[in-house]
N, C-alpha and C positions, 0 to 999 in steps of 0.2 A: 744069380738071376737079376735082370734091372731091371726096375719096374718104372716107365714114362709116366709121370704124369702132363695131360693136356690140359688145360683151362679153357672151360667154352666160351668162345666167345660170339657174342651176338649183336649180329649187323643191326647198325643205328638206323638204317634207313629205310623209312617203309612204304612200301606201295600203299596209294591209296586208292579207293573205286572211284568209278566215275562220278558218281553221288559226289562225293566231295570234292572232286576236281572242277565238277561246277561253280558246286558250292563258290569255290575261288575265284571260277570264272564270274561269276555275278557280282562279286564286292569289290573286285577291282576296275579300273580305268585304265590301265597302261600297260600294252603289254610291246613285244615284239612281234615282226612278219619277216621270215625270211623268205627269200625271192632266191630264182635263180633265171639268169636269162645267158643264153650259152653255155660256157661252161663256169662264168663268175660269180661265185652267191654275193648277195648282199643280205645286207639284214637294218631294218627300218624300225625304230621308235613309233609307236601309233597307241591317241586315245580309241577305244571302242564298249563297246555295248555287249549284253547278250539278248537276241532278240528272234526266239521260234526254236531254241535251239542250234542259234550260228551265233557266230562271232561275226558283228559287223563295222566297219569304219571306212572311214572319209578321207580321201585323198582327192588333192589337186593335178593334172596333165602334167606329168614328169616318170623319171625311170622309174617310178614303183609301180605307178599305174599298167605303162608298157609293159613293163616284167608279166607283170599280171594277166595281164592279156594274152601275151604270148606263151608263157606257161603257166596252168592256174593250179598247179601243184604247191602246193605252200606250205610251211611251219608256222605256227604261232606258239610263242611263249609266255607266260605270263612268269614272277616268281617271288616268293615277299620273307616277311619274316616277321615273330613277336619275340616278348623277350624269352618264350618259351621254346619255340620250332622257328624251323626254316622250311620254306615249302616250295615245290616249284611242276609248272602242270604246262601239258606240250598236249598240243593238238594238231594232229595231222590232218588235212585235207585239200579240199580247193576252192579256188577263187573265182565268183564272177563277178561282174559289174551288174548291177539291178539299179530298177528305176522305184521310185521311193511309191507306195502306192496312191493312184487315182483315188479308191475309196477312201473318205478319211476316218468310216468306221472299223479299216483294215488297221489292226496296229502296227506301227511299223516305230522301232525305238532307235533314233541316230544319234552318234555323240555330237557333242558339242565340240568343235577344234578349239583348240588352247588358243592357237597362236590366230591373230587377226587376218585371217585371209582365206580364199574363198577356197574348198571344198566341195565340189560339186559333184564329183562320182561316189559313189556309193558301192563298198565292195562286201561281200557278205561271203564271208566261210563257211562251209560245209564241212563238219568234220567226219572224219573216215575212223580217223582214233581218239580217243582222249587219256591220256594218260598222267601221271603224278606220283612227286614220290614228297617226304616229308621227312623229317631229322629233327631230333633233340637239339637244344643250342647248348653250346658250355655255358656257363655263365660267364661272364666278365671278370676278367682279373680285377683285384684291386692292388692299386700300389703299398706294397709294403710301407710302414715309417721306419726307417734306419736313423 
């Protein structure tokens, strides 16, 4: 009779709730937006905000805006790491163009653009999903002394 032994093994990566998907979403500044206009995705670098429960940032008149427009289906990524975890959190939704409010006791939180130039649309996400996973990091090799 032979007897198998299997060794459990158990997946590093773990779902995390929305709770701390936020969480991530509020401490960070840079994330991605993937766009798709036709049938070609693109995917765009952007600082942004959390603000009511979206995701909001700034874009100037070019293909992301357009994309945007014409389909407001979107991906955003954000995704980081310490010297403990690696983490990375995807929000599904969509995009419209808003206009920043009249009232100025309405809060409304925009980023600031890095780069020196003008910004003037305003796109805020609606997310449909939020989701996140997170992972143990190895630590760093160290170089042997031979």
């Amino acid at each position: 009779m032979t007897t198998s032994t299997t060794s459990a093994t158990t997946d590093p990566l773990r779902t995390m709730d929305e709770r701390e998907c936020w969480a991530y979403l509020q401490q960070e500044e840079l994330g991605r937006i993937a766009v798709t206009l036709g049938r070609e995705p693109e995917i765009f670098p952007v600082n942004y905000v959390v603000d009511h429960g979206c995701i909001v940032i700034r874009t100037a008149p070019g293909t992301k805006l357009v994309d945007l427009l014409i389909n407001s289906r979107v991906v955003f990524e954000i995704d980081g790491h310490d010297d403990a975890i690696g983490w990375s959190v995807v929000v599904k939704g969509f995009a419209e163009e808003v206009d920043p409010p009249a009232d100025p006791h309405q809060v409304r939180h925009l980023p600031t653009p890095w780069i020196d130039s003008r910004k003037d649309a305003v796109i805020e996400i609606t997310p449909v999903t939020v989701t996140g996973r997170s992972f143990p990091r190895r630590p760093k090799a160290t170089p042997s002394a031979e």
